[in-house]
Backbone as ProteinMPNN parsed JSONL, in Angstrom:
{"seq_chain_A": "XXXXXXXXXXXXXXXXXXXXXXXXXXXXXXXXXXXXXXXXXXXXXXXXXXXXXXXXXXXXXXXXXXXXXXXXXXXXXXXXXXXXXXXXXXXXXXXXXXXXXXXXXXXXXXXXXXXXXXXXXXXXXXXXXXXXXXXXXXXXXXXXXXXXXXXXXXXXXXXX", "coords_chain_A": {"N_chain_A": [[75.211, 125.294, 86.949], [75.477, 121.885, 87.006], [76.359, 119.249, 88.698], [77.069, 115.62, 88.39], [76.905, 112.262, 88.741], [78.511, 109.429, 87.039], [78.126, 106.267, 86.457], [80.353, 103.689, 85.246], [80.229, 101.558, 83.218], [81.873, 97.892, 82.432], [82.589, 95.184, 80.238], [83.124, 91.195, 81.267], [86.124, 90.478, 82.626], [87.177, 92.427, 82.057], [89.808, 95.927, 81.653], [89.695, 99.77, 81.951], [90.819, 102.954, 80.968], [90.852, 105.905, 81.111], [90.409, 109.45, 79.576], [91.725, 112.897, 79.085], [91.559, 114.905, 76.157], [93.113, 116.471, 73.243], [92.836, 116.281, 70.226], [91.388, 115.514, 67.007], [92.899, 113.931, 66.176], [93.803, 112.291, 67.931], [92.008, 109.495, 68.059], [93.287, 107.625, 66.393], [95.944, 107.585, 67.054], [96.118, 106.652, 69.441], [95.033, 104.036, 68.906], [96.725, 102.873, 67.413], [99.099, 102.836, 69.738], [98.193, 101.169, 71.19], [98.107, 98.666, 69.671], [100.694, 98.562, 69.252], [102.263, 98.582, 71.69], [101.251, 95.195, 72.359], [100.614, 92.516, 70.671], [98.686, 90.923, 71.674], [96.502, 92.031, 72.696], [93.153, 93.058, 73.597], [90.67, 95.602, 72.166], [88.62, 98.3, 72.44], [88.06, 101.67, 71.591], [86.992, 104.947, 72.559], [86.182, 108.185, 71.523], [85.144, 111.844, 72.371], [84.364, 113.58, 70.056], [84.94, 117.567, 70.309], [84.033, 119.55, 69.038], [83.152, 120.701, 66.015], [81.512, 118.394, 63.81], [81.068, 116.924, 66.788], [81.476, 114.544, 67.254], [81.252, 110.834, 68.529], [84.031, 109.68, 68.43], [84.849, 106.04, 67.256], [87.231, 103.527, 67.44], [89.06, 100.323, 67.138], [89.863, 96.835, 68.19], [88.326, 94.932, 68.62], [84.736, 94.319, 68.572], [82.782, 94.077, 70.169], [83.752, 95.434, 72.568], [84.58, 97.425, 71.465], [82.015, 98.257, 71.195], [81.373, 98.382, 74.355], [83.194, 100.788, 74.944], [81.596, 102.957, 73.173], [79.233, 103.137, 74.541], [79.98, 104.07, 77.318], [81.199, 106.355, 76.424], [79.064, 107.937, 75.507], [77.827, 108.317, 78.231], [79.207, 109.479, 79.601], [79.716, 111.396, 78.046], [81.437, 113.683, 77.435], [83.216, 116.619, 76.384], [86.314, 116.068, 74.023], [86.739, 114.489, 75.762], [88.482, 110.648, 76.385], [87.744, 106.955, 76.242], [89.357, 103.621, 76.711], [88.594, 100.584, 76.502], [89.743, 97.288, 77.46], [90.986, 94.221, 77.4], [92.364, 90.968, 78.144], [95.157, 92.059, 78.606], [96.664, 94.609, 80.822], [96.56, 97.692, 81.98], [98.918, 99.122, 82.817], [100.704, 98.155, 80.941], [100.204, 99.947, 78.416], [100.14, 102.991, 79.387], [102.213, 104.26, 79.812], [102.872, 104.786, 77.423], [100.944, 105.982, 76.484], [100.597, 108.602, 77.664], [102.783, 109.542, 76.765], [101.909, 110.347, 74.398], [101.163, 112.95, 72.034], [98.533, 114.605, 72.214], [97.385, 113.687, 74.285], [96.232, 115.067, 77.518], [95.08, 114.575, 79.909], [95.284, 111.55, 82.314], [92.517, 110.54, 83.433], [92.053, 107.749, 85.645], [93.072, 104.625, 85.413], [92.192, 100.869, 85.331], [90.501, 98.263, 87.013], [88.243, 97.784, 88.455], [84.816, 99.245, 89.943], [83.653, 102.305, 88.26], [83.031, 105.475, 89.185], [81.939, 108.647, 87.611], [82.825, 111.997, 88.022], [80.696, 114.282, 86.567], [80.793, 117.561, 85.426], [77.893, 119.603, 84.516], [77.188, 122.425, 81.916], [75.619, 125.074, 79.985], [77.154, 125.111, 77.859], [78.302, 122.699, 77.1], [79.656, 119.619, 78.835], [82.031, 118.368, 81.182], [84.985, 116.522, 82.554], [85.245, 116.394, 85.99], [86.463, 114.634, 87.73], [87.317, 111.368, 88.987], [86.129, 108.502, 90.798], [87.31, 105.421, 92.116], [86.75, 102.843, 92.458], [86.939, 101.299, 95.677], [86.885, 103.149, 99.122], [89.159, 102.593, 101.707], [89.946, 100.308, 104.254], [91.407, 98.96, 105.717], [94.996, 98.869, 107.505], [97.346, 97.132, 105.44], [98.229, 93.883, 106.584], [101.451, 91.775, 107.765], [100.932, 89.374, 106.452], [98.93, 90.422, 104.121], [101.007, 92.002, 102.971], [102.417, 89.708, 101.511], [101.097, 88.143, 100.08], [100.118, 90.033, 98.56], [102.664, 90.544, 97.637], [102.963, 87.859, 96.158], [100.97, 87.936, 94.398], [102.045, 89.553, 92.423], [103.849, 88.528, 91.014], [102.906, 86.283, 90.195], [101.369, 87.218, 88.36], [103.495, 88.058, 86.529], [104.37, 90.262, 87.304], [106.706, 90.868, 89.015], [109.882, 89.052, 89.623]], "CA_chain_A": [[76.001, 124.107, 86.717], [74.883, 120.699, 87.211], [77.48, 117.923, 88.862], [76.703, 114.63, 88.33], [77.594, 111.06, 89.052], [77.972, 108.72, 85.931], [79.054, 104.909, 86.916], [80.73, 102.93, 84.044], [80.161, 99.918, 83.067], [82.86, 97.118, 82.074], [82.587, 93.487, 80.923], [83.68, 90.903, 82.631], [87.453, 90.395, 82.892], [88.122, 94.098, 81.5], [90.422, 97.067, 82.527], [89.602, 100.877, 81.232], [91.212, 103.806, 80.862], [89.826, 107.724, 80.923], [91.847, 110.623, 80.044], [91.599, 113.824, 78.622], [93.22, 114.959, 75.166], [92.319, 118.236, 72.273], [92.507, 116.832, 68.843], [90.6, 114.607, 66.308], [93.789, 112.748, 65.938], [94.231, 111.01, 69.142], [92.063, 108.181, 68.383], [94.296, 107.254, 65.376], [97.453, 107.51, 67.732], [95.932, 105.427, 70.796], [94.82, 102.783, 68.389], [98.616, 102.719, 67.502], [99.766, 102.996, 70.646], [97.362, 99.871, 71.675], [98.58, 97.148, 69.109], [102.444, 98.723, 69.03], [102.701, 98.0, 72.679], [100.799, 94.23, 72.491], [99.838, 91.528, 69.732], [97.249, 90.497, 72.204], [95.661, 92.932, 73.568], [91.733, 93.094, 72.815], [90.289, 97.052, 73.136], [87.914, 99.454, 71.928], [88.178, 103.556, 71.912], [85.796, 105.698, 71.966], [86.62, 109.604, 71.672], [84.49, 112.326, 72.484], [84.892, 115.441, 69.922], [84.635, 118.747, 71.105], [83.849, 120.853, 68.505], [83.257, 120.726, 64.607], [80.392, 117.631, 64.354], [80.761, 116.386, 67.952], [81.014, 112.992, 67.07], [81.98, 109.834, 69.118], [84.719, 108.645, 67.196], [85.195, 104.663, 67.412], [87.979, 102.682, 66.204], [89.803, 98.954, 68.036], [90.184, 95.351, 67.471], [86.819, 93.715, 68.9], [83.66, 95.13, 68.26], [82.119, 94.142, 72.035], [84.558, 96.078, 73.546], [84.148, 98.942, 71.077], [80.941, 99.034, 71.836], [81.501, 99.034, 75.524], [83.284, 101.831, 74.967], [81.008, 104.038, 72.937], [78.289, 103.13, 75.491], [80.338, 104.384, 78.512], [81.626, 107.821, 76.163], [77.835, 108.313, 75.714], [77.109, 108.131, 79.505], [80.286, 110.624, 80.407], [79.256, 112.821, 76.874], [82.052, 115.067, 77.812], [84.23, 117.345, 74.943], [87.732, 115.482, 74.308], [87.194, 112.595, 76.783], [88.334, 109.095, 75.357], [87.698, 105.772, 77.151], [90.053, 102.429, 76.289], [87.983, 99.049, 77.273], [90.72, 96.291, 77.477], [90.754, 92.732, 77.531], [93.677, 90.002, 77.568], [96.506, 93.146, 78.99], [96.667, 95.24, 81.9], [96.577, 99.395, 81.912], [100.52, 99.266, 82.978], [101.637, 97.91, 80.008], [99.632, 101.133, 77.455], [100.151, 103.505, 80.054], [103.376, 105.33, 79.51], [103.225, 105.336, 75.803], [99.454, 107.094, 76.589], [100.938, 109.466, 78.535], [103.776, 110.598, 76.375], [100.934, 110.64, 73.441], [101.259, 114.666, 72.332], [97.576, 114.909, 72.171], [96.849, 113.457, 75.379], [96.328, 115.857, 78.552], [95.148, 113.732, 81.326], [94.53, 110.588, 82.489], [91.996, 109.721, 84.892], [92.37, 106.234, 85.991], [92.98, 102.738, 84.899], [91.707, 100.118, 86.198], [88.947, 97.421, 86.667], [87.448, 98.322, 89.587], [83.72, 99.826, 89.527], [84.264, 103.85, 88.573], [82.066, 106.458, 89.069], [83.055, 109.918, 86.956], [81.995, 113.364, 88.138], [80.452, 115.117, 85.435], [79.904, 119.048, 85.569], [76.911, 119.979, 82.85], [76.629, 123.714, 81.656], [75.311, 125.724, 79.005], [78.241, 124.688, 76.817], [78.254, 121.024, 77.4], [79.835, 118.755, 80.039], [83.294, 117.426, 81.692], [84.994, 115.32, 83.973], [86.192, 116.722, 87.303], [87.673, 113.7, 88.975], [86.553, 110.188, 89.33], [86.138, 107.559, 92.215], [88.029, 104.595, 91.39], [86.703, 101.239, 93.373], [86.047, 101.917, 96.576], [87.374, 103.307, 100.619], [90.009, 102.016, 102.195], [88.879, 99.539, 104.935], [92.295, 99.155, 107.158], [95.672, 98.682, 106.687], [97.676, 95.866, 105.048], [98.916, 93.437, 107.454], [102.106, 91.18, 106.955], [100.34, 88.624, 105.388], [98.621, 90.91, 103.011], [101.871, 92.356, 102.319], [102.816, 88.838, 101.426], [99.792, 87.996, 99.504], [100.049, 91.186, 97.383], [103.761, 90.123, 96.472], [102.417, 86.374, 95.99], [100.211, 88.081, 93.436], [102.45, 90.174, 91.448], [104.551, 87.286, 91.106], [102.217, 85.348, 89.454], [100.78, 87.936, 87.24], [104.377, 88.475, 86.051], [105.097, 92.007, 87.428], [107.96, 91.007, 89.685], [110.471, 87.875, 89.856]], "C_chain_A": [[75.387, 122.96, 87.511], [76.069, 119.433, 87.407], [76.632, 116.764, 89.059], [77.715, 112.957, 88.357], [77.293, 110.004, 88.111], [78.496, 107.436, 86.369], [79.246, 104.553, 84.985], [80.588, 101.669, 84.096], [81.253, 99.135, 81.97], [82.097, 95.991, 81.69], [83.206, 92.943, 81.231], [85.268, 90.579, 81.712], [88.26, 91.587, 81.951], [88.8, 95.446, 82.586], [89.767, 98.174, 81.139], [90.482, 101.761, 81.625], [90.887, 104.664, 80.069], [90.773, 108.685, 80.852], [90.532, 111.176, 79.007], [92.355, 113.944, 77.371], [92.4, 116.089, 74.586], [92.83, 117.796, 71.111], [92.111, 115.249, 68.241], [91.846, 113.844, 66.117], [94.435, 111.387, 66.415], [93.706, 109.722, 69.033], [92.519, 107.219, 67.449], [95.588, 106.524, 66.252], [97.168, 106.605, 68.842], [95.314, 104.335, 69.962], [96.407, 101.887, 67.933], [99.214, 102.005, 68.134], [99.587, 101.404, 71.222], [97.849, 98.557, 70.858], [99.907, 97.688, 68.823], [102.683, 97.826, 70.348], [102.224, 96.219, 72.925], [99.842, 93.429, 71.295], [98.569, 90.949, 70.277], [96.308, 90.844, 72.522], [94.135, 92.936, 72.843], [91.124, 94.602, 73.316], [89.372, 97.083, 71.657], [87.936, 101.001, 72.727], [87.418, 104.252, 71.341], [86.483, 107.103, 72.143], [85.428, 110.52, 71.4], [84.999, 113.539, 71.75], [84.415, 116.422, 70.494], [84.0, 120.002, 70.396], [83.561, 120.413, 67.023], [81.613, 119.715, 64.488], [80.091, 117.041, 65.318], [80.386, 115.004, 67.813], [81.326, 112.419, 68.049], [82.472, 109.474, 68.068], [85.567, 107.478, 67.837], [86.364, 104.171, 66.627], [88.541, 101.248, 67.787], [89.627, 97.97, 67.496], [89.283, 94.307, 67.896], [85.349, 94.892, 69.349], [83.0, 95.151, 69.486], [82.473, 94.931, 72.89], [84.889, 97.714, 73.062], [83.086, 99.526, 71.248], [80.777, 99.589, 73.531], [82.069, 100.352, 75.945], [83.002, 103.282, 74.306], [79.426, 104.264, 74.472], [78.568, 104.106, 76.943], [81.187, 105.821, 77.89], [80.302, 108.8, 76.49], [77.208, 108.715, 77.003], [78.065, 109.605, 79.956], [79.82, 111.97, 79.362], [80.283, 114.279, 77.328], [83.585, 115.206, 76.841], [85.171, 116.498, 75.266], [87.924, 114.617, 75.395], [87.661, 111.313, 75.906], [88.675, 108.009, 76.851], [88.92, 104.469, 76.147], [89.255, 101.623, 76.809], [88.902, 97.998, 76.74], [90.512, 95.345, 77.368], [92.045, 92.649, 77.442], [95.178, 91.555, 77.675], [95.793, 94.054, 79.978], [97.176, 96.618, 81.175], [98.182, 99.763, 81.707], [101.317, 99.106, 82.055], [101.12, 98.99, 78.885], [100.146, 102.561, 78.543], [100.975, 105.013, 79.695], [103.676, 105.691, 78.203], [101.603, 106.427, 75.861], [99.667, 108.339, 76.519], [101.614, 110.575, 77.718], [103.066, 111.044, 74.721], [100.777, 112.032, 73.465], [99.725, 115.165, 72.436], [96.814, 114.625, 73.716], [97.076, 114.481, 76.602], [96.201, 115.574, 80.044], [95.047, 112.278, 81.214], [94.182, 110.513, 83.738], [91.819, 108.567, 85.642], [92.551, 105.833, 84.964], [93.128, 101.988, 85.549], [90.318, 98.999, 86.195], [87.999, 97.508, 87.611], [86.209, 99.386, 89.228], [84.615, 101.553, 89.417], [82.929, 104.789, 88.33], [83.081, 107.809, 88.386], [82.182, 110.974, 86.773], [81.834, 114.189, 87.234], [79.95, 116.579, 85.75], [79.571, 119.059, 84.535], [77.078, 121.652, 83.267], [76.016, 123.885, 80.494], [75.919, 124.999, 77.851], [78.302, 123.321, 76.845], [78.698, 120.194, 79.187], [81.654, 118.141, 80.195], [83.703, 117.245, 82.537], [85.706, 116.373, 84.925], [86.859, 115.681, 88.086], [86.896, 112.43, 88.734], [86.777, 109.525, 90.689], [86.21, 106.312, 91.761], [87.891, 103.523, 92.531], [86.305, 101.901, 94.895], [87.296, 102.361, 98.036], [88.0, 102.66, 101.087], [89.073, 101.48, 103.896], [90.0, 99.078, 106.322], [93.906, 99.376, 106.225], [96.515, 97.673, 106.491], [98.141, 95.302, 106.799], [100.431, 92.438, 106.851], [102.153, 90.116, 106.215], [99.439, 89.433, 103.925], [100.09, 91.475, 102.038], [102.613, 90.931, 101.481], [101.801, 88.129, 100.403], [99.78, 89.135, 98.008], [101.903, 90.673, 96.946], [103.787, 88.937, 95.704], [101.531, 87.151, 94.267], [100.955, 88.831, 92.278], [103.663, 89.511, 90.455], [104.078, 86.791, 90.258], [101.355, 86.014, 88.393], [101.775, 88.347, 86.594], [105.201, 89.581, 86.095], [106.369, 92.196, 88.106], [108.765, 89.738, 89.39], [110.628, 87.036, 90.989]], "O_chain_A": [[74.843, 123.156, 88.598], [76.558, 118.808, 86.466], [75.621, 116.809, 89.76], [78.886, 112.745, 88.044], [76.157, 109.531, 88.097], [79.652, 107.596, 86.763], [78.645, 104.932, 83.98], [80.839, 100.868, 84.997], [81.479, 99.621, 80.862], [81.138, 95.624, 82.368], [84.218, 93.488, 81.672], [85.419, 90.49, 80.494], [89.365, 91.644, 81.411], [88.483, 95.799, 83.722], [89.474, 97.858, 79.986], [91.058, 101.496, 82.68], [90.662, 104.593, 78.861], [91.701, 108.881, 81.638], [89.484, 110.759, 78.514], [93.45, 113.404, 77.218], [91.39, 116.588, 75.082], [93.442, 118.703, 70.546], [92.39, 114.167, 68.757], [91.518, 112.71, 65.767], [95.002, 110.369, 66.019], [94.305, 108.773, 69.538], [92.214, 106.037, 67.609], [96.043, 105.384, 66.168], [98.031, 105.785, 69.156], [95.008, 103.442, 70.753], [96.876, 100.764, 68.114], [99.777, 100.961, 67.807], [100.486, 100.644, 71.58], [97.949, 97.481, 71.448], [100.37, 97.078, 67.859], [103.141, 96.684, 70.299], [102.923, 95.752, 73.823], [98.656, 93.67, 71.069], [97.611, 90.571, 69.602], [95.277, 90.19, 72.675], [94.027, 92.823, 71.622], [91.049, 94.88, 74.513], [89.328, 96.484, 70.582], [87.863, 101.329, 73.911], [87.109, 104.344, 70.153], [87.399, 107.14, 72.964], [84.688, 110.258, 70.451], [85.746, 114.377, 72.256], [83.443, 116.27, 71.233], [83.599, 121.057, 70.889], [83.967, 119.252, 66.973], [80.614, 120.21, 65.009], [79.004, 116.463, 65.28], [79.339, 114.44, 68.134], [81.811, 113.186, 68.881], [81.923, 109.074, 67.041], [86.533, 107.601, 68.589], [86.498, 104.339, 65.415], [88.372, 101.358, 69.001], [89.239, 97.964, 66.328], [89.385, 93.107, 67.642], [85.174, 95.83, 70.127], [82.623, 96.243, 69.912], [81.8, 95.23, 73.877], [85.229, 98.712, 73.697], [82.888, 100.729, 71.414], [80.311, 100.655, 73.932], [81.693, 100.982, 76.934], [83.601, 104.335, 74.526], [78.947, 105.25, 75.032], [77.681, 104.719, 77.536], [81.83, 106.447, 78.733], [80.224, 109.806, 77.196], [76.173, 109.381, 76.987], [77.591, 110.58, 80.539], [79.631, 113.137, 79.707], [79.956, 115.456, 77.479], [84.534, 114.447, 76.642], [85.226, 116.037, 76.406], [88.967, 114.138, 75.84], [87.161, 111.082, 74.805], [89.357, 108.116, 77.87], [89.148, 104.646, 74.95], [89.071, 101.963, 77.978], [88.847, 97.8, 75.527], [89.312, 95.295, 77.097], [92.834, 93.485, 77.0], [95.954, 91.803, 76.752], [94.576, 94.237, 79.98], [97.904, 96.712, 80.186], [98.648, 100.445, 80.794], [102.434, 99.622, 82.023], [102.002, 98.888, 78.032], [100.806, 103.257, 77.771], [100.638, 106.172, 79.455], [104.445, 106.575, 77.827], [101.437, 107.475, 75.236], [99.206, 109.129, 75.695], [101.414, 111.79, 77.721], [103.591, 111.886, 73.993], [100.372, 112.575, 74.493], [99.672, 116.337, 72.808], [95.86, 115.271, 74.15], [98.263, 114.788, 76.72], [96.816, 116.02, 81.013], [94.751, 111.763, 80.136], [94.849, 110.447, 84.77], [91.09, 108.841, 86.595], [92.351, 106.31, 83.846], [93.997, 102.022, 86.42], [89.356, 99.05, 85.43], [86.835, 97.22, 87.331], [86.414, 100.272, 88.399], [85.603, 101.958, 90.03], [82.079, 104.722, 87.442], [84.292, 108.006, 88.496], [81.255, 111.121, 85.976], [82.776, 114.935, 86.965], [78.848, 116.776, 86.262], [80.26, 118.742, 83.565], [77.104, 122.115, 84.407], [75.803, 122.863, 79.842], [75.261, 124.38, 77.015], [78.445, 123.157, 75.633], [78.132, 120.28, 80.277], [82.272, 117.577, 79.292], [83.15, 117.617, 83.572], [86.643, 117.078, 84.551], [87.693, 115.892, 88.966], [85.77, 112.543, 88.249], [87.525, 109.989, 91.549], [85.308, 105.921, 91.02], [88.758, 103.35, 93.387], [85.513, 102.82, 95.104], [88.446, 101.929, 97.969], [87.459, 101.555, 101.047], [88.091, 101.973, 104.452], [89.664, 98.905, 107.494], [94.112, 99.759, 105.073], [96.592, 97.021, 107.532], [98.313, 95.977, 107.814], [100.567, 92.338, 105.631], [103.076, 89.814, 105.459], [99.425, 88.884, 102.823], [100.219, 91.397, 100.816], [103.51, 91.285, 100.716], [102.43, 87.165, 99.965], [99.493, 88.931, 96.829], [102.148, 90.498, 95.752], [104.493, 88.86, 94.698], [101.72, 86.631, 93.167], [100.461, 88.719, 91.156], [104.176, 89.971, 89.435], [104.78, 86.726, 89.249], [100.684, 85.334, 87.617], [101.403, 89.195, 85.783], [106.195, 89.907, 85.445], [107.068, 93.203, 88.001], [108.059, 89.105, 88.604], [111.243, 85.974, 90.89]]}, "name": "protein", "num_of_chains": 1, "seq": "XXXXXXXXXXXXXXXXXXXXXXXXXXXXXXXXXXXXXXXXXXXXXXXXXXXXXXXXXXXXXXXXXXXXXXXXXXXXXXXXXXXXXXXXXXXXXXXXXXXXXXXXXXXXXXXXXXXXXXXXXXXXXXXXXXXXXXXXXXXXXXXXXXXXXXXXXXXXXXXX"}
């Protein structure tokens, strides 16, 4: 076995989201899921099959951002992975309809922050063990950050 470290790449002012799921149907249902929850939202989904022709299967609503996310399935190449590349909406608002998606099994982040995503290779192919999502904690808040981080959620609409 062979572990490996794949970084992803975003453009600029995008969020992603990585999960796990087991059937050719999911990227039907997260394309759904993606313009039920938001008229605005701009994505592309890539899905990694697992079995039958092993396709990447593409579908979303801007082709830049579909490609960003066949580019970054290609790099992870691992059975039943699917990536989301976002624009114009945040992870929080797809999230919980993802989640309760019957095909879906994990999710590994979301987020915009650089991500690296540990790939084990074998014989049989390749998949994710975990990722690393932005980077090490560096101290901890103070009461101006705490003040700063409510200043911000404020103004991004998440609180009143």
């Amino acid at each position: 076995m062979e572990l490996q470290s794949v970084a992803l790449t975003l453009p600029a002012e995008c969020n992603l989201i990585l999960g796990q799921t087991h059937f050719i149907k999911t990227i039907e249902d997260l394309y759904e899921i993606m313009v039920g929850a938001s008229a605005y939202v701009k994505f592309g989904i890539a899905f990694c099959e697992a079995s039958g022709p092993c396709l990447i299967r593409v579908v979303g609503n801007e082709p830049s951002l579909q490609e960003a996310a066949i580019q970054n399935a290609k790099a992870i190449a691992a059975g039943h992975s699917f990536i989301i590349v976002l624009k114009e909406a945040y992870p929080i608002n797809f999230l919980n309809a993802i989640k309760q998606c019957p095909e879906v099994c994990t999710i590994y982040c979301a987020t915009a922050n650089p991500v690296e995503v540990i790939v084990a290779e074998t014989a049989q192919g390749r998949g994710i063990l975990g990722v690393v999502d932005g980077f090490s904690p560096k101290g901890v808040e103070s009461t101006e950050d705490v003040s700063a981080r409510q200043e911000l959620l404020r103004k991004i609409g998440y609180k009143l």
